[in-house]
C-alpha positions as CSV (number, residue, x, y, z in Angstrom):
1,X,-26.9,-113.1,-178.6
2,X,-25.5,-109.8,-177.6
3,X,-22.7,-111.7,-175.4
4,X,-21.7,-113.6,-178.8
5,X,-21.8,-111.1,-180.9
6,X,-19.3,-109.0,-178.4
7,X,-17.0,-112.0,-178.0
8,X,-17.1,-112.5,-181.7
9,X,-15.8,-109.1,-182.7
10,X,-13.3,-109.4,-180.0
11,X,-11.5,-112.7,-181.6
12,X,-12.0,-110.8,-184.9
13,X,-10.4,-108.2,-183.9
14,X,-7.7,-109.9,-182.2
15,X,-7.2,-112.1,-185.3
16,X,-6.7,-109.1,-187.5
17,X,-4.5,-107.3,-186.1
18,X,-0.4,-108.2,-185.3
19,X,-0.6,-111.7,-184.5
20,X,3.4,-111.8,-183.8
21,X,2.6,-109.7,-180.9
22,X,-0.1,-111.2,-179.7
23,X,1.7,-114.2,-179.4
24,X,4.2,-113.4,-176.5
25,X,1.6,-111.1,-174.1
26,X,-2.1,-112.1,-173.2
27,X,-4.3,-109.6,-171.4
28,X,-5.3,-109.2,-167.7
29,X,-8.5,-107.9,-167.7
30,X,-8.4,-107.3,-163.8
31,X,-4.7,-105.2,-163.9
32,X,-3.4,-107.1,-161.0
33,X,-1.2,-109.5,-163.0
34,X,1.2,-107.0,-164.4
35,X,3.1,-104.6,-161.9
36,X,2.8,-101.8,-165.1
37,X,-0.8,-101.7,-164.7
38,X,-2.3,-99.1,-162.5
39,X,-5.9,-99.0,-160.6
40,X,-7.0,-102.5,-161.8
41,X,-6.6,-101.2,-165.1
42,X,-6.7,-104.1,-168.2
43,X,-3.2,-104.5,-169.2
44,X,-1.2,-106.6,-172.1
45,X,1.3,-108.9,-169.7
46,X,4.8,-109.2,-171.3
47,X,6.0,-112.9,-171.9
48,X,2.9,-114.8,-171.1
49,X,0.9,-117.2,-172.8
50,X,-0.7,-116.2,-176.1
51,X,-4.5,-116.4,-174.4
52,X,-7.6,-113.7,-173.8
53,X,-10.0,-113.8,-171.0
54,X,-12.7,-111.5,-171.2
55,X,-15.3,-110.9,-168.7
56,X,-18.7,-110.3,-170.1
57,X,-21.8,-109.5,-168.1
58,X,-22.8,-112.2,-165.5
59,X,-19.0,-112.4,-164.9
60,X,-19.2,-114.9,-168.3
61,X,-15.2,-115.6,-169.1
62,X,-14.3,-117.2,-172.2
63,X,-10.7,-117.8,-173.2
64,X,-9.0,-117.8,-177.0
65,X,-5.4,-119.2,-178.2
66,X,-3.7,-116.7,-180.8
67,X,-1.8,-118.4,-183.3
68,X,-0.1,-116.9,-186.1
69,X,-1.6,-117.4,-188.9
70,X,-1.7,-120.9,-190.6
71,X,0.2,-122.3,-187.7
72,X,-0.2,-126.0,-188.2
73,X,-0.2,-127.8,-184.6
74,X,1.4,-130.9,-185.2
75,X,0.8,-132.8,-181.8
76,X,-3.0,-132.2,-181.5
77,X,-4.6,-134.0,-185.2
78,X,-6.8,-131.9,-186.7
79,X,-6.8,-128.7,-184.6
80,X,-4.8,-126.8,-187.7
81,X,-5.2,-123.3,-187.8
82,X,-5.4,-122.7,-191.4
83,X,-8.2,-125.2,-191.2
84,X,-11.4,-123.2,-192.4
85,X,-14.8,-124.8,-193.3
86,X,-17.2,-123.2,-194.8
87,X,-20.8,-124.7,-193.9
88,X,-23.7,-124.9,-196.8
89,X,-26.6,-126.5,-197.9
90,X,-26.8,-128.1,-201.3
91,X,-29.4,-128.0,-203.8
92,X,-29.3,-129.2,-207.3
93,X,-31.8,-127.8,-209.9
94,X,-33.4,-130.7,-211.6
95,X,-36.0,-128.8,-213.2
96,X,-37.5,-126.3,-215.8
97,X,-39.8,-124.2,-213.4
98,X,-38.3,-121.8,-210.7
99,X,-36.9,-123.2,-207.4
100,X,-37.4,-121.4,-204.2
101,X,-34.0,-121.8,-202.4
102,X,-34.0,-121.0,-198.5
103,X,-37.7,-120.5,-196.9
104,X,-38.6,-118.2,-199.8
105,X,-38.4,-115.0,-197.9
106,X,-36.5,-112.0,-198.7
107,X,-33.3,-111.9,-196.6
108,X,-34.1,-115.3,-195.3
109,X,-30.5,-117.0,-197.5
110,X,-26.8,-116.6,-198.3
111,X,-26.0,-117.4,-201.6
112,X,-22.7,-118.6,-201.9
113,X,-22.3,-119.7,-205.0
114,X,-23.5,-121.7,-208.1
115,X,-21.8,-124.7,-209.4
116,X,-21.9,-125.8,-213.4
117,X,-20.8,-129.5,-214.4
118,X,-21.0,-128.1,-217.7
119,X,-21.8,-125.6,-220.2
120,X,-25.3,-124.3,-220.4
121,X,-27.5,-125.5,-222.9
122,X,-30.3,-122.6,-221.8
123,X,-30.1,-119.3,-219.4
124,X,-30.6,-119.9,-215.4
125,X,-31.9,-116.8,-214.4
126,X,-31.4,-116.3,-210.3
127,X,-33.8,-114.2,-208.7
128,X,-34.2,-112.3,-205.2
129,X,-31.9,-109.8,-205.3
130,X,-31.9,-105.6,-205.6
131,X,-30.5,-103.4,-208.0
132,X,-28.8,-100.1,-207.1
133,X,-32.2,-98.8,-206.1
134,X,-33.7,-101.4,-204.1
135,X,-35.9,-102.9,-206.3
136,X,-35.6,-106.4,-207.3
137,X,-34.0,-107.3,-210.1
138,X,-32.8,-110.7,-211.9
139,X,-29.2,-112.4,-212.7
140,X,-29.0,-114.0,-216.1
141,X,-26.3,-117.0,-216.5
142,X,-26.6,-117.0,-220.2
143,X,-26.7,-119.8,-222.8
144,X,-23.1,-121.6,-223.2
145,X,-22.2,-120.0,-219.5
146,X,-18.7,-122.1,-219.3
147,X,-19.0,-124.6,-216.4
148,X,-17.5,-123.7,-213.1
149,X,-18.0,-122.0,-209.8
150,X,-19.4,-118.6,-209.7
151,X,-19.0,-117.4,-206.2
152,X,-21.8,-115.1,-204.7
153,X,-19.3,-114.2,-202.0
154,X,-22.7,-115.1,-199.4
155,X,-25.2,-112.7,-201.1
156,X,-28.3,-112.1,-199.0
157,X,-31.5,-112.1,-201.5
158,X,-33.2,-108.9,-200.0
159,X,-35.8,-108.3,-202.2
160,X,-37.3,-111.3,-202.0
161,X,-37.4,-115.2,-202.2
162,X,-34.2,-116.4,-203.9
163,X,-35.2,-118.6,-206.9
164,X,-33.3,-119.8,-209.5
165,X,-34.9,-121.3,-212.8
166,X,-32.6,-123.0,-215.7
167,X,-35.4,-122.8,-218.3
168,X,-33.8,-125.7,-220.2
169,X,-34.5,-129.9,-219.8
170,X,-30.7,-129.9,-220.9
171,X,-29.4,-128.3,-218.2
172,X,-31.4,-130.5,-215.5
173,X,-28.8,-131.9,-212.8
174,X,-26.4,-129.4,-214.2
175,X,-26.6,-126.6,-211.7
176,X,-25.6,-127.3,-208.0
177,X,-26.5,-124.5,-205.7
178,X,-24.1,-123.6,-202.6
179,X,-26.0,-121.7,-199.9
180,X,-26.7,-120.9,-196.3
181,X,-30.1,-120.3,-194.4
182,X,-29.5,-116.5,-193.2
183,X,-31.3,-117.2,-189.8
């Protein structure tokens, strides 16, 4: 976990910072590549292909094309940069009584986001998250919310299960819940 976690901030980091750059040097972990380098030392090597090999404990390596961003690769279908999924669960509330979303623990689910097919006839209150001093505390979507998405941006319900209730028979099937087990 800690190796991906490593390699992750790596690409991150690589990602976010001057990908122009990055495209015409890659980096010699071991020095010997480049005559600049000095002692073994990791180096950037001028002119080479745009990839990172990194060597994690238990000699791991694990290689990463840099792009610039949005770069669309037009011989290899389907391996687009700018190609970004986002993965979620779906669950649509077809009731008046609460509904546990996720495992019904606190910090257990993301919420990404809620989707209206129309306006609400009654209030969906969404539960499971913290005010400003960590106690729980309720979101109200009032009546005649105006349908849509509202984007949760991923919220993590950390004070406890996240449960969502649309107290309202008219707004069964109406509200179509986006998120993503936090596990």
């Amino acid at each position: 976990m800690k190796k991906l976690l490593i390699l992750s901030i790596i690409i991150s980091l690589a990602l976010l910072s001057n990908l122009t750059e990055l495209k015409a040097q890659s980096f010699d972990p071991t020095g010997t590549a480049n005559a600049k380098s000095t002692a073994g030392n990791p180096t950037l090597v001028e002119g080479a292909a745009a990839s990172f090999s990194f060597d994690l404990k238990g000699g791991l390596r694990v290689s990463s094309i840099v792009q610039q961003a949005c770069e669309r690769l037009i011989a290899i279908a389907g391996k687009d940069y700018c190609n970004v999924i986002t993965e979620a669960k779906v669950s649509i509330i077809s009731k008046t009584t609460a509904v546990t979303i996720g495992a019904g623990a606190a910090n257990d689910t993301f919420l990404l986001g809620i989707l209206t097919t129309q306006a609400l006839a009654g209030t969906c209150v969404i539960g499971g998250f913290a005010d400003s001093d960590g106690a729980a505390q309720n979101i109200t979507l009032p009546i005649a919310t105006v349908a849509g998405f509202k984007s949760f941006i991923g919220a993590k319900n950390s004070a406890g299960a996240l449960t969502i209730t649309c107290a309202t028979a008219g707004d069964d099937n109406v509200a179509i819940v986006f998120w993503a087990p936090a596990i």
